[in-house]
LOPASE-443257 format. One record per residue (C-alpha): residue in one letter; chain; x, y negated, z negated. Coordinates in pm, 1 decimal, decimal comma. Layout:
SITE   residu   chaine          X          Y          Z
SITE        A        A          X          Y          Z
...
This chain:
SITE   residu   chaine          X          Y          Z
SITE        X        A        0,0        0,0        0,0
SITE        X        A      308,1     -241,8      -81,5
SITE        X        A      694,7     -250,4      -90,7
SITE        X        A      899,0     -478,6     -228,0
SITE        X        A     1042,0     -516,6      110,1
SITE        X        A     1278,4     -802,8      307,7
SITE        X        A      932,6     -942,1      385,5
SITE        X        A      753,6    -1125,8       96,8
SITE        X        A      484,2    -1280,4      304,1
SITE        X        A      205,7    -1202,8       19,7
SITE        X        A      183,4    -1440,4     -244,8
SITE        X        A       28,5    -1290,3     -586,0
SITE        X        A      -25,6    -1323,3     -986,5
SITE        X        A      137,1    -1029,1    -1152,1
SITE        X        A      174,9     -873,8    -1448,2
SITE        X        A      536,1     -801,6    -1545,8
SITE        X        A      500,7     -620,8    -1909,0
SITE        X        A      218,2     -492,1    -2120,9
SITE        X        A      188,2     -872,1    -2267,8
SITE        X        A      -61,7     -889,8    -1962,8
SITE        X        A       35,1    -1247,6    -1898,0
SITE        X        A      -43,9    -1333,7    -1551,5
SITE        X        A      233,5    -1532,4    -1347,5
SITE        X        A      342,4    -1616,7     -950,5
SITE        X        A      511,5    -1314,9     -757,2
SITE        X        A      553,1    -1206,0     -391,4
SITE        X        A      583,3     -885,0     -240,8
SITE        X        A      501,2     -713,4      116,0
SITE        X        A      204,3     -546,2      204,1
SITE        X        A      270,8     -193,1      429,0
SITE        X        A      257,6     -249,4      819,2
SITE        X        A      -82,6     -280,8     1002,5
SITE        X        A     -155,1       35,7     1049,5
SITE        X        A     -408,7      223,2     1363,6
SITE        X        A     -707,3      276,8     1110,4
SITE        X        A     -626,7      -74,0      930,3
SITE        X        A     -768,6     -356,4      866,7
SITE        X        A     -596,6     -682,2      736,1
SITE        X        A     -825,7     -888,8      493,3
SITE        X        A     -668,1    -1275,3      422,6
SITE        X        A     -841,5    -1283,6       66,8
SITE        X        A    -1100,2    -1529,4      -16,9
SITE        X        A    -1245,6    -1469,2     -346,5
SITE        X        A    -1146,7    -1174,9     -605,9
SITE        X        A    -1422,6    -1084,2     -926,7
SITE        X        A    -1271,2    -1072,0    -1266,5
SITE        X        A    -1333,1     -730,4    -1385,3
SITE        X        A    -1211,2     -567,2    -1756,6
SITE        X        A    -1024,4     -320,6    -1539,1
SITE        X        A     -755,0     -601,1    -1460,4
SITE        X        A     -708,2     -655,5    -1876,7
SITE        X        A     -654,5     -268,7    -1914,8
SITE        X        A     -373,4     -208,9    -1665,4
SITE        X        A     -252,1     -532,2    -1683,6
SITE        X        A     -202,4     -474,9    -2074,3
SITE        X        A      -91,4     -105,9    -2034,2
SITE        X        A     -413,0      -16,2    -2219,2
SITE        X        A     -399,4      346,7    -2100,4
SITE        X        A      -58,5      373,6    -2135,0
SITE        X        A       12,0      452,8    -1713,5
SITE        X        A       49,0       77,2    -1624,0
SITE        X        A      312,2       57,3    -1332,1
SITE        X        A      467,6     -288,2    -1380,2
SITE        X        A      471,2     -522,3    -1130,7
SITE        X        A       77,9     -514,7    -1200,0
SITE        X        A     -113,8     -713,0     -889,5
SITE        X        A     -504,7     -681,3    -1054,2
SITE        X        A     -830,8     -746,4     -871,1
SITE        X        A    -1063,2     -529,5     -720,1
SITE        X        A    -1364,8     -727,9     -681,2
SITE        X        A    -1221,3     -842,8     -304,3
SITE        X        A    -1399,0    -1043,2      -85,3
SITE        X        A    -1235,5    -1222,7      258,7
SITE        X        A    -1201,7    -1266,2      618,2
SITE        X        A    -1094,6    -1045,0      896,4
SITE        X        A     -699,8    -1159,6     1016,2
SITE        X        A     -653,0     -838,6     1264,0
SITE        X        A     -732,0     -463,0     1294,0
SITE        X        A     -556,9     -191,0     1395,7
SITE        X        A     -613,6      -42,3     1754,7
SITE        X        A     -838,3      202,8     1606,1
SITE        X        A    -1072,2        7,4     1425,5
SITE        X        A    -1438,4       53,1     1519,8
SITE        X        A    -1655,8     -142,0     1246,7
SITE        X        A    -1431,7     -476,0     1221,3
SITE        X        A    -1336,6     -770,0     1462,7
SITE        X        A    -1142,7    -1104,8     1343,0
SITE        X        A    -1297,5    -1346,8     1188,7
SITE        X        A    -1563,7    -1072,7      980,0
SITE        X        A    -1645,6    -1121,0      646,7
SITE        X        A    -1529,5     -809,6      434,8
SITE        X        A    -1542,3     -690,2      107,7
SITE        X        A    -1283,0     -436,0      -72,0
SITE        X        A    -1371,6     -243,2     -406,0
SITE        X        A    -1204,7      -45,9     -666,2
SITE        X        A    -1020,3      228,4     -407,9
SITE        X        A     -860,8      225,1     -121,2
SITE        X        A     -832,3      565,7      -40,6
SITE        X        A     -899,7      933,0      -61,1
SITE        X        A     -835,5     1231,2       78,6
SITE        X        A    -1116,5     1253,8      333,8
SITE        X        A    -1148,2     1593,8      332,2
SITE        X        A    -1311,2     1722,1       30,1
SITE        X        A    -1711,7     1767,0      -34,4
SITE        X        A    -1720,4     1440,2     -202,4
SITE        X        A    -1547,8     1259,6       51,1
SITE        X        A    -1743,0     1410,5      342,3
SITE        X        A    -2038,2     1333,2      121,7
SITE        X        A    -1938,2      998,4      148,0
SITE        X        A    -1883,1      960,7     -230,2
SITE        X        A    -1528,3      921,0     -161,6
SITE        X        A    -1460,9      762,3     -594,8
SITE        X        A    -1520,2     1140,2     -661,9
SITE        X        A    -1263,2     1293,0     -440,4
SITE        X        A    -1100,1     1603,6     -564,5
SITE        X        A     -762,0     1500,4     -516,0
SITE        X        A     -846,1     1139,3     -699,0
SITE        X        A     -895,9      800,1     -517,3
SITE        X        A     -653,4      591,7     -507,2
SITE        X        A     -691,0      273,4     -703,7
SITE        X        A     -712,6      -96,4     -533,0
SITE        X        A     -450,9     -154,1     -736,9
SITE        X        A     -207,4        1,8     -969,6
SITE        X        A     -256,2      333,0     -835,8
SITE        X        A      -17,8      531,8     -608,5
SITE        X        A      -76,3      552,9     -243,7
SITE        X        A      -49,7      824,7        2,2
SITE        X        A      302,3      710,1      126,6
SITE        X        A      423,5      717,6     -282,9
SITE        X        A      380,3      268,4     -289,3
SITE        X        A      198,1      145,6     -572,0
SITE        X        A      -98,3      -44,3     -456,9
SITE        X        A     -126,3     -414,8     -533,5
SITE        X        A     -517,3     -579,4     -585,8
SITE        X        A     -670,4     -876,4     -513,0
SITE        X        A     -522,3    -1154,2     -694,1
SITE        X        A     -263,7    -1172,7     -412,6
SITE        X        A     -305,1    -1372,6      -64,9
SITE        X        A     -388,6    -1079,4      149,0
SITE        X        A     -436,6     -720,1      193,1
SITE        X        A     -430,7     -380,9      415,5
SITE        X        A     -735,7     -116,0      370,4
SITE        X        A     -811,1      115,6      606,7
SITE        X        A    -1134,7       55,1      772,8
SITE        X        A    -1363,6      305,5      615,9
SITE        X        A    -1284,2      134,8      285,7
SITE        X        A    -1400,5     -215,2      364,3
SITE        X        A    -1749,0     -310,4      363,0
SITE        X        A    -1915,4     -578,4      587,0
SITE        X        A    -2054,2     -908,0      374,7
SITE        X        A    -2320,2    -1046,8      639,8
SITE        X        A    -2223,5    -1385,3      739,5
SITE        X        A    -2504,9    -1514,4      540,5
SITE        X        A    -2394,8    -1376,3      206,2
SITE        X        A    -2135,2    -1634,2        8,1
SITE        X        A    -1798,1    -1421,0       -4,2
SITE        X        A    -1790,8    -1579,4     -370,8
SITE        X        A    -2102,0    -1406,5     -434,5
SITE        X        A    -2036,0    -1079,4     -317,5
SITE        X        A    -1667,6     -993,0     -488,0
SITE        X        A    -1864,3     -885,4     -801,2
SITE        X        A    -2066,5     -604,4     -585,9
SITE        X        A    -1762,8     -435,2     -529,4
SITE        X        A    -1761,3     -313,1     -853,7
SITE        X        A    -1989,6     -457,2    -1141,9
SITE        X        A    -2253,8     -451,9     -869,5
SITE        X        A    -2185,1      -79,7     -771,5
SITE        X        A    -2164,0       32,3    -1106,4
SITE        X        A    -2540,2      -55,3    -1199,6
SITE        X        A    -2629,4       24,3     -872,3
SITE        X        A    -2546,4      355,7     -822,9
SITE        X        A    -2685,3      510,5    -1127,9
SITE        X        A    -3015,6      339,8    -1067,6
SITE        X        A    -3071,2      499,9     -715,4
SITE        X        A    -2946,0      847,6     -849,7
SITE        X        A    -3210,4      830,6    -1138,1
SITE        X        A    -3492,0      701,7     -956,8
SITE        X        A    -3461,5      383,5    -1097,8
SITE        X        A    -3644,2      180,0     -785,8
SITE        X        A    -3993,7      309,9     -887,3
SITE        X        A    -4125,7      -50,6     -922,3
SITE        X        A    -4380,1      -90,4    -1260,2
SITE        X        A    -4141,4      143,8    -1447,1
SITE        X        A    -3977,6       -3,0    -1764,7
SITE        X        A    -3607,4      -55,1    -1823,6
SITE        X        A    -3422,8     -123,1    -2126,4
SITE        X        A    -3057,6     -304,6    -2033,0
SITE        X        A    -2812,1     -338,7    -2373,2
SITE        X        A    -2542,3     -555,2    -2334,1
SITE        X        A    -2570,1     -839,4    -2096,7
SITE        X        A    -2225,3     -898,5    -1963,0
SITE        X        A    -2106,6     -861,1    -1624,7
SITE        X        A    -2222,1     -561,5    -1575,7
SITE        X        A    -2538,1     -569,4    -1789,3
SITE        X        A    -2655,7     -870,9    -1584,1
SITE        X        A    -2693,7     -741,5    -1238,0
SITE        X        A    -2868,4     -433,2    -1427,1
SITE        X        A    -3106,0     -647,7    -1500,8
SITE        X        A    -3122,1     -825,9    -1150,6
SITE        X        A    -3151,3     -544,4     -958,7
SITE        X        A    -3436,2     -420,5    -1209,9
SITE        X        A    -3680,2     -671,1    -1139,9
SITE        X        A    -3566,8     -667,3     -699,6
SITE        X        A    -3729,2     -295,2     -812,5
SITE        X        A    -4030,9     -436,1     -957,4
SITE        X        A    -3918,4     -250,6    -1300,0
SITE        X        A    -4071,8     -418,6    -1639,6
SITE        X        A    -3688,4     -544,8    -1792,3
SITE        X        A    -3621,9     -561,1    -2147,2
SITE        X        A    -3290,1     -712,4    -2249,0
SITE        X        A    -3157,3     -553,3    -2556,2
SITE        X        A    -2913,0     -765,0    -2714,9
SITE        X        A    -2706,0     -783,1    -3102,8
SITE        X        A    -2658,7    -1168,7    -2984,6
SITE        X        A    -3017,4    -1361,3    -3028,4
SITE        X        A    -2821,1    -1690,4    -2826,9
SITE        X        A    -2870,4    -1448,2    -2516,6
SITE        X        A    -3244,6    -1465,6    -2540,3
SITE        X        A    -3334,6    -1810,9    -2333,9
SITE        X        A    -3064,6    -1726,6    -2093,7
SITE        X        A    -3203,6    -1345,1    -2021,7
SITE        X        A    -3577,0    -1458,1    -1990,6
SITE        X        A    -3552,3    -1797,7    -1786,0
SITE        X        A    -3182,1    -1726,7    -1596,0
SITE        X        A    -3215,6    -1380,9    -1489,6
SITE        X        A    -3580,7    -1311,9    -1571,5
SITE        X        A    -3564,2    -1056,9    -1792,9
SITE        X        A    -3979,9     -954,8    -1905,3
SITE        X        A    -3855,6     -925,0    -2274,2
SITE        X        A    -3559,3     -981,0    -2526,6
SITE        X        A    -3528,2     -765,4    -2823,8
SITE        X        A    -3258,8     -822,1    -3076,9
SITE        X        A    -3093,7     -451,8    -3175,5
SITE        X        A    -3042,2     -503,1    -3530,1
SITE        X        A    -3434,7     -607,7    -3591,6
SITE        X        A    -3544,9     -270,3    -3720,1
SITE        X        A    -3931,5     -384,7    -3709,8
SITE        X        A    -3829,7     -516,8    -3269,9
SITE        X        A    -3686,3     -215,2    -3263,9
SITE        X        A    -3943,0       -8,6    -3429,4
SITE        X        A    -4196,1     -107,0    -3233,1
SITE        X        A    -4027,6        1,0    -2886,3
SITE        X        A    -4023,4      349,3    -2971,5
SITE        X        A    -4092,3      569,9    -2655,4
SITE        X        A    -4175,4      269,7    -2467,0
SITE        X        A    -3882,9      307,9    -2199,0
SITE        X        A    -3824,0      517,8    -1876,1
SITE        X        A    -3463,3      408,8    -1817,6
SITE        X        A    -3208,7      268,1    -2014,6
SITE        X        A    -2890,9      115,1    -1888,1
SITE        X        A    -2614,2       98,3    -2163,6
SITE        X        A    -2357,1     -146,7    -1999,3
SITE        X        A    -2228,2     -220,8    -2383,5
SITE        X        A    -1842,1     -147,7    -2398,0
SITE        X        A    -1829,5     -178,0    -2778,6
SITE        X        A    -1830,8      104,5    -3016,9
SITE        X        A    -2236,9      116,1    -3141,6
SITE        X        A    -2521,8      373,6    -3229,3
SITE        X        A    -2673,7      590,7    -3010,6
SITE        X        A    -2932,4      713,9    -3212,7
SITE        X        A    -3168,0      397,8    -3238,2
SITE        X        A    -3154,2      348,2    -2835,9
SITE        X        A    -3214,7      702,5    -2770,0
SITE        X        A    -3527,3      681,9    -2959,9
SITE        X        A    -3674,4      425,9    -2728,7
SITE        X        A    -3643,0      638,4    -2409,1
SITE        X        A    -4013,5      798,2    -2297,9
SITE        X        A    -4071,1     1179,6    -2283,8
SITE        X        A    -3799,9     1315,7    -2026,0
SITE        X        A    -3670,2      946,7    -1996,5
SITE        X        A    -3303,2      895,0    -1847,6
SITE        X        A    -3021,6      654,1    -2050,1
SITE        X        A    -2693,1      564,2    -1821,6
SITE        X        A    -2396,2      466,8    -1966,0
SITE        X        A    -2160,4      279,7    -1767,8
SITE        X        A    -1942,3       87,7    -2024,8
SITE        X        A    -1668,3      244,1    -2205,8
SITE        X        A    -1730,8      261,7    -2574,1
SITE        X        A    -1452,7      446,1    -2743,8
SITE        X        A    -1711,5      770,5    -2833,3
SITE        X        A    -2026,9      883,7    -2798,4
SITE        X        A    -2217,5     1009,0    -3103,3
SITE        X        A    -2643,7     1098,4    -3104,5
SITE        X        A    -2848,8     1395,2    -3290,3
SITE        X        A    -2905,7     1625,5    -3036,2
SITE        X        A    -3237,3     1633,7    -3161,8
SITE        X        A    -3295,1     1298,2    -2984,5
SITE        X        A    -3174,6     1434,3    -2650,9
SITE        X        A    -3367,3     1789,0    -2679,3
SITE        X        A    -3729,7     1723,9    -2839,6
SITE        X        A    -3788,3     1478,8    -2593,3
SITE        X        A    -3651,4     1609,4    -2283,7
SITE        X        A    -3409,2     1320,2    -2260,7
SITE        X        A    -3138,9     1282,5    -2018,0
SITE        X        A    -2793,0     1111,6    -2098,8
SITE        X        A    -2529,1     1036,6    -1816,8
SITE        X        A    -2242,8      848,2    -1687,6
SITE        X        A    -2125,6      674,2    -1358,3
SITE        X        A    -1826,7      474,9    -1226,3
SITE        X        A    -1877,3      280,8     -917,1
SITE        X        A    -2013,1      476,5     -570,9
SITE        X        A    -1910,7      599,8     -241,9
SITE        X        A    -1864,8      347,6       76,7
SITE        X        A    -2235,9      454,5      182,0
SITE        X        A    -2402,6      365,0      -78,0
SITE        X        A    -2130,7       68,3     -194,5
SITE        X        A    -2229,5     -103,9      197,0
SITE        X        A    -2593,3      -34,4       99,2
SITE        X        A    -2602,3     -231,1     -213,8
SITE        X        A    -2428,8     -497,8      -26,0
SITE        X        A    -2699,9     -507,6      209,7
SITE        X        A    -2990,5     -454,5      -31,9
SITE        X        A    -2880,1     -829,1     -208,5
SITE        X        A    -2828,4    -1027,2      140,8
SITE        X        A    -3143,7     -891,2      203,7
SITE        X        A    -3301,9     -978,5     -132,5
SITE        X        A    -3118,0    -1299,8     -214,0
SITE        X        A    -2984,4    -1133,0     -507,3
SITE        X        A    -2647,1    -1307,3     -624,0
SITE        X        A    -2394,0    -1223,8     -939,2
SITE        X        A    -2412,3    -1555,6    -1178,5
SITE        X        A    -2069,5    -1648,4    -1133,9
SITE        X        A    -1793,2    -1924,5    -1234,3
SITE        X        A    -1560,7    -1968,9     -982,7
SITE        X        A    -1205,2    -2052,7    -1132,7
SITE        X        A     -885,4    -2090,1     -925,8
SITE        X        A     -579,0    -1866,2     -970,6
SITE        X        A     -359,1    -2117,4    -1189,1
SITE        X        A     -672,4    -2031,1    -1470,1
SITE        X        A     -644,2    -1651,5    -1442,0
SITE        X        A     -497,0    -1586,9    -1784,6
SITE        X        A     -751,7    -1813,2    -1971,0
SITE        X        A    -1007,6    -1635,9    -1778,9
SITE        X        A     -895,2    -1284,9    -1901,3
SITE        X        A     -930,2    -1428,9    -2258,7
SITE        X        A    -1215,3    -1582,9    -2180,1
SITE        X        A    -1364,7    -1221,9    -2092,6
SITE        X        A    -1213,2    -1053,3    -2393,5
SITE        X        A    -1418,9    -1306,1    -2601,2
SITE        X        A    -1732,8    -1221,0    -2376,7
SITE        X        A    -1743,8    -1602,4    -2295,6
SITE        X        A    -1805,5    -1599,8    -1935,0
SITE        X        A    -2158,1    -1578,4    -1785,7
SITE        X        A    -2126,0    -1344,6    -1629,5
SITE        X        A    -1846,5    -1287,1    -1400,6
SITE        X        A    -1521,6    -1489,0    -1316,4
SITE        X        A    -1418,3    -1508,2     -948,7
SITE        X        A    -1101,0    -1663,3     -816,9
SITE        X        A    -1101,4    -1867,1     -570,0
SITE        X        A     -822,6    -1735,7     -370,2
SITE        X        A     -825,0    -1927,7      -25,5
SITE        X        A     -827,2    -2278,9     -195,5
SITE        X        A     -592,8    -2189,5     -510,8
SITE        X        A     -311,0    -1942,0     -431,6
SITE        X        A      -38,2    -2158,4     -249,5
């Protein structure tokens, strides 16, 4: 994906140590290859992921650290191969860039599943052994099946978080059914990913309850995102009186917290998703078998369904609420995040910042 070759055309913000702090740094991206295209970054969405391997949370950080895999941009050229891409089309690059293309998962198109393991946007290790670089950088090579087309219509700003807070929520909600508008839907935790949960929701015609321990999130979850209902989690009578009352829950909280008292809310054979990362998962089984419950995670999704959610918001003017920062404020925005003071998702403005 990158070399730290004679060329050092690509201008970045790495990550030199496990201090996480973000600073200027150039490096070369691989050679345009037959299958490739090359994407002259716009915008890149502030996701947790960048605080974990920029920090060496898991321990496998491979320092210099390039984060960023919210990617949105512009076409620059494509490979002699390319079939789905010209110059000058918007394009959007998520949280892989490759796979093996070859097992069931990838021929089912659900290519974050592959056997051998995708390869990360960035800080994973490529094919050719490179380590690949991510978004907060001036430009990048994907091959084509890993790029998604933004219609022109669709602000590139806008569309960075798809590529992965978007996909997260999304995918889980189409594997469970979750379009079935007049349904209900509980959403706890209303952060970056949280939020789109509950957009996407009501674009289903679900009935949305926000579930939150934070009662300042109430105005902004009913009037901003328009959320049916806002329940604080540590009112036992709120709570109380919820019981059974939901078909889905989405549990985008990445905090350690109960199970238990959100189980008990789901309906008869109800469904509860969890897509953030607490650091364990504790519930009576009683709660899961007496009512017929289901309990499941999800990462992000395939390219299919990844370009389908893309096209399901142009289509239904559905946009991330975003604050666009530029490049020189990517450490404070990090913080920022830690401190869950962002509503709801950072995105860098790469084309106007990173010079």
């Amino acid at each position: 994906m990158s070399a730290e070759g004679a060329n050092k055309d690509c201008l970045a913000w790495a990550a030199r140590d496990s201090s996480g702090v973000l600073s200027p740094y150039k490096f070369s991206r691989r050679d345009l290859g037959n299958d490739d295209v090359h994407i002259k970054i716009t915008h890149c969405g502030v996701c947790y992921a960048d605080v974990v391997w920029t920090r060496n949370k898991h321990g496998d950080s491979k320092y210099p650290v390039v984060p960023g895999h919210e990617i949105a941009g512009v076409v620059e050229k494509v490979g002699s191969s390319v079939q789905r891409f010209k110059v000058g089309d918007h394009v959007g690059v998520g949280t892989y860039v490759n796979s093996c293309r070859d097992c069931e998962y990838c021929n089912d198109r659900q290519e974050v599943h592959c056997v051998k393991g995708a390869v990360y946007t960035f800080n994973g290790v490529d094919v050719d052994g490179t380590i690949t670089k991510g978004g907060y950088s001036s430009y990048i090579v994907v091959h084509e099946r890993y790029c998604y087309v933004i219609p022109k219509n669709y602000p590139l700003a806008s569309a960075a978080p798809l590529l992965c807070a978007g996909i997260t929520v999304y995918s889980p909600m189409m594997r469970h059914k979750m379009n079935q508008p007049g349904k209900s839907l509980a959403v706890i935790g209303l952060g970056g990913l949280g939020h789109m949960a509950v957009k996407f929701g009501k674009a289903f015609g679900l009935n949305v309850t926000v579930i939150s321990t934070s009662v300042s999130k109430k105005e902004e979850a009913l009037s901003l995102l328009g959320a049916d209902k806002f329940v604080v989690s540590t009112d036992k009578e709120q709570m109380a009186a919820l019981a059974k009352s939901f078909d889905f829950i989405i549990d985008a909280a990445s905090g350690d917290h109960p199970f238990d008292p959100y189980m008990a809310l789901l309906k008869i054979s109800g469904a509860m998703v969890l897509v953030g990362f607490p650091s364990e998962v504790k519930f009576s089984p009683a709660n899961l078998i007496l009512g017929m419950r289901t309990i499941s995670g999800s990462v992000t999704g395939g390219t299919k369904e990844t370009q389908e959610m893309i096209d399901f918001c142009a289509a239904n003017g559905i946009h991330p609420s975003i604050e666009v920062v530029p490049i020189e404020y990517a450490n404070q925005a990090l913080e920022r995040m830690i401190n869950r003071d962002v509503k709801y998702r950072f995105v860098i403005d790469i084309q106007n910042s990173l010079k």
